[in-house]
MARBAZA-524656 format. One record per atom (N, C-alpha, C, CB): residue in one letter; y, z, x. Coordinates in steps of 0.05 Angstrom, whole numbers, plus 5000, padded with zeros to 4 digits. Glycine has a CB too. Example, Ala and Ser with C-alpha at 12.3 -4.5 7.8 and 13.67 -1.06 7.14 Angstrom:
2
A488651565264
A491051565246
A493451565264
A491151815226
S495551425257
S497951435273
S500151575258
S498851145282
END
This chain:
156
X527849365208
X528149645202
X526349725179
X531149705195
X525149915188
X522950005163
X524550185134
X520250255180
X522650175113
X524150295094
X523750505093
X524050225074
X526950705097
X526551085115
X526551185095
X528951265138
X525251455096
X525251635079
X528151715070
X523751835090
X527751715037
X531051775029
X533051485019
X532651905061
X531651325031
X532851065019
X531550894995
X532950885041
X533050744982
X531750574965
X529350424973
X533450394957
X527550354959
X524750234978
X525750004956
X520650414978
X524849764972
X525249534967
X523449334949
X525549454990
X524949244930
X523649194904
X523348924902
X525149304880
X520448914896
X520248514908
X517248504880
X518648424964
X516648274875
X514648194855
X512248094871
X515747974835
X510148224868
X507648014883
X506448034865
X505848064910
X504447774871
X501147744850
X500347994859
X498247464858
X498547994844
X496148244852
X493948044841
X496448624831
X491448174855
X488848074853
X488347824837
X487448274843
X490047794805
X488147734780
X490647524785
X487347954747
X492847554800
X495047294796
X497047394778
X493747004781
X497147684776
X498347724756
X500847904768
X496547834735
X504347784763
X505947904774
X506148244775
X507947794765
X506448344794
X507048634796
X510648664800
X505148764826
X511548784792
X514448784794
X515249164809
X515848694755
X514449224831
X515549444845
X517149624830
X517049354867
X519649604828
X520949744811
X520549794787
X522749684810
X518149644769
X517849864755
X515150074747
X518749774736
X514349854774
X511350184786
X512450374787
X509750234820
X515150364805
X516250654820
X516350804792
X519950644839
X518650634764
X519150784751
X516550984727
X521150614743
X513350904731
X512351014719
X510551244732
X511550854705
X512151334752
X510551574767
X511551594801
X506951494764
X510551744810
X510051694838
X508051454846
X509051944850
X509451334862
X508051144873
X506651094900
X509350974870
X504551054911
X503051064938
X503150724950
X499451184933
X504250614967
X505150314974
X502450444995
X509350194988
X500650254995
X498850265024
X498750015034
X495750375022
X500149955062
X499649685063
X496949735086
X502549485073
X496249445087
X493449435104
X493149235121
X491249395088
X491649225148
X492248905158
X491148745147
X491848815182
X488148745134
X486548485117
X484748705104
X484548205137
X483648555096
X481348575065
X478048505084
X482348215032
X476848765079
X473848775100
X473048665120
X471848725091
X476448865138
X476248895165
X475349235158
X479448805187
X473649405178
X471749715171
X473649795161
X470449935193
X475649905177
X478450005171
X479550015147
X480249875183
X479349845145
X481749745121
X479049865100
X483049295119
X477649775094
X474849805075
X475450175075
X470949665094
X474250285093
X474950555090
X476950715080
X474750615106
X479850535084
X481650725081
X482550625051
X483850725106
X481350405037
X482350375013
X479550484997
X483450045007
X477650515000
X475050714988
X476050934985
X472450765004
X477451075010
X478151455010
X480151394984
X480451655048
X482051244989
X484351174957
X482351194938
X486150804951
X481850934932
X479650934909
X477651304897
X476950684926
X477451344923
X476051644915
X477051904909
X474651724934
X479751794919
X481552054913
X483152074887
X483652074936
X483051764873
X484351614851
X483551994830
X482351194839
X482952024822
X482652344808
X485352504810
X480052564825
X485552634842
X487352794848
X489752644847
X486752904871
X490252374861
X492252234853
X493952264827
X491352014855
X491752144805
X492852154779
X493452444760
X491051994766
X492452564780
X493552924766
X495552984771
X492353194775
X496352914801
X498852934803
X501652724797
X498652994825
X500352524779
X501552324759
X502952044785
X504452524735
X501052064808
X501251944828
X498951644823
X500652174853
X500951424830
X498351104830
X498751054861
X499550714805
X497050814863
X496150744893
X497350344886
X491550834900
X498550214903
X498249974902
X497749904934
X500649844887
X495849704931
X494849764961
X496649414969
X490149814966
X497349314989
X499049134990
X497148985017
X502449254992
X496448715034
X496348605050
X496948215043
X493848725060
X496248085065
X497247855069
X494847665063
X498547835095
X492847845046
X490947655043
X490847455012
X488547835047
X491247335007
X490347204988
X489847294958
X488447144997
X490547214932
X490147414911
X487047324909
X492347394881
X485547164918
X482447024917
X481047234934
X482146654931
X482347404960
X480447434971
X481047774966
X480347274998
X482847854961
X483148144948
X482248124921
X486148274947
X480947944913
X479148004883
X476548134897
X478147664860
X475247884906
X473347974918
X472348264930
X473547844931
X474848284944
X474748574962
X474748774946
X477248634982
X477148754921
X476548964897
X473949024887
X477648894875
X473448774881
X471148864860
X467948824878
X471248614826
X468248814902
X465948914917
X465849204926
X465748764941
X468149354932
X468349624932
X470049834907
X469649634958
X468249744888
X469749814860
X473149904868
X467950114842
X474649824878
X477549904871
X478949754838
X479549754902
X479250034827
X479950024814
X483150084804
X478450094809
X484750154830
X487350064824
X489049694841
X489050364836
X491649554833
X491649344846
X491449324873
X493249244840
X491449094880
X491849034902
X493648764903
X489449044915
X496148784919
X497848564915
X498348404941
X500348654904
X497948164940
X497748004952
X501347864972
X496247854929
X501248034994
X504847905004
X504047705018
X507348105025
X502247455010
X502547225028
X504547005042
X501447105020
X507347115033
X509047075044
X510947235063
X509846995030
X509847465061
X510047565086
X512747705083
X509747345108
X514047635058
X516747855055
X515948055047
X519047785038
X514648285039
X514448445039
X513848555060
X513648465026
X512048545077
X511748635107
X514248685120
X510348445126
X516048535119
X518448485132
X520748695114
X519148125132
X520748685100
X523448855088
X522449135086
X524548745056
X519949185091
X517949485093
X518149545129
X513449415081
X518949375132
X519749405168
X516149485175
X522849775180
X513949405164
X511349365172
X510049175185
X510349375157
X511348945196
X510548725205
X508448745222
X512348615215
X505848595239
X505148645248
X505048385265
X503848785238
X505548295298
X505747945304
X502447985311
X508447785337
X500448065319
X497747955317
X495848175320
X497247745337
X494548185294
X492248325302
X489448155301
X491948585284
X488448175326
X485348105330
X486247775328
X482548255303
X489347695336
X488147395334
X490347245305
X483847425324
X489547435286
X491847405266
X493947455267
X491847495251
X496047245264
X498247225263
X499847305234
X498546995273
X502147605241
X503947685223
X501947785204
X506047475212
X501448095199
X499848155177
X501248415184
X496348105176
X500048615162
X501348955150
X500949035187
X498349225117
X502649325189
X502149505199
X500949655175
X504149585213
X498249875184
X497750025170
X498450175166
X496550055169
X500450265139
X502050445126
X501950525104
X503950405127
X504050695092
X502950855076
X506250915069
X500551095088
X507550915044
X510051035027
X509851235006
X511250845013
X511051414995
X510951564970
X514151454967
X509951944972
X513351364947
X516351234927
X515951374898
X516350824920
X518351524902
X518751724871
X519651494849
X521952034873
X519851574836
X520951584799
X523651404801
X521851984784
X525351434820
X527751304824
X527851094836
X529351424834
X525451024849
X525950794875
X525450944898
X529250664878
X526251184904
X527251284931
X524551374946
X529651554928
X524751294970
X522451284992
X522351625005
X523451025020
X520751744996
X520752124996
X518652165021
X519152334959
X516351925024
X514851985052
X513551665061
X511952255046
X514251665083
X512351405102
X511051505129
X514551125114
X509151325127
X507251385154
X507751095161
X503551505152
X507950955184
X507150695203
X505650845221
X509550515218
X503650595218
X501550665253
X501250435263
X497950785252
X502850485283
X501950285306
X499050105318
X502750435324
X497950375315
X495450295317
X493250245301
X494850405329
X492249945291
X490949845263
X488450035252
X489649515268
X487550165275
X485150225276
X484650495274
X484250125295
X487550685268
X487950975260
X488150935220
X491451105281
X486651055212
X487451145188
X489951375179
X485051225180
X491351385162
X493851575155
X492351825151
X495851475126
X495051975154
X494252245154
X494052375125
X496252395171
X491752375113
X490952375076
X492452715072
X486052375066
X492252765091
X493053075084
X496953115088
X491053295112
X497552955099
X500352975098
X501852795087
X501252985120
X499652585069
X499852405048
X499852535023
X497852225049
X497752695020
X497252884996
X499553074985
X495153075003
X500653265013
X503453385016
X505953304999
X504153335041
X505353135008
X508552915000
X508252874973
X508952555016
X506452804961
X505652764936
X504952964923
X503952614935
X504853244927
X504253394913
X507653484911
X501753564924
X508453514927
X512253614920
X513453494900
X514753544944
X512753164892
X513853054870
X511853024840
X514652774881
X510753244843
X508553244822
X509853594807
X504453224840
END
């Protein structure tokens, strides 16, 4: 079961990039928060849709909104990916695969890979509480930035 709009979004600790614990609950508590999960780290897709983040990072932070971008890759290989496409917010590493799972994002194979993100997208307010999600079924659709923006502009 994915985590629905209106409910608590589920609070779990991953590395991010540098190895360094991220603790969820208390991202949520210093703003609106943007959960983007992804299926891997420079597959096009994925590259594109964490650049438009990265580029939008401006409007984001006006509206006192952060981005944590989340997949199953490696905190070694989301360094890389960061700092080849300047992302400059984290990126956290669920190589165990519970976060996918309690985000009801699972994915059983893309291209071959086994268990990685559905590409999605949360706005988690100030409280914990899950105010907008997108899942796409399909890896290879990017989210809708404009009904992403929406959602995030109501809690701003």
């Amino acid at each position: 079961m994915a985590a629905e709009v209106g409910s608590k979004a589920p609070v779990l600790t991953l590395p991010n990039q540098d190895f360094q614990p991220v603790e969820l609950g208390a991202e949520f508590a210093r703003g609106t928060t943007v959960l983007a999960f992804f299926p891997a780290a420079f597959t096009s897709v994925c590259t594109k849709e964490l650049c438009t983040f990265r580029d939008s990072l401006a409007q984001l932070n006006k509206a006192k909104a952060h981005v944590l971008g989340i997949s199953v890759d490696t905190p070694f290989t989301l360094k890389v990916f960061a700092r080849e496409n300047s992302l400059s917010f984290p990126l956290l590493s669920d190589f165990s695969k519970e976060a996918i799972q309690v985000y009801g994002v699972y994915l059983p194979d893309f291209v071959g890979l086994k268990g990685v993100a559905k590409r999605s997208v949360f706005v988690v307010d100030t409280h914990g509480i899950v105010r907008y999600s997108q899942i796409l079924d399909n890896p290879g659709n990017e989210p809708d930035y404009a009904k992403l923006n929406e959602a995030i502009s109501k809690l701003s």
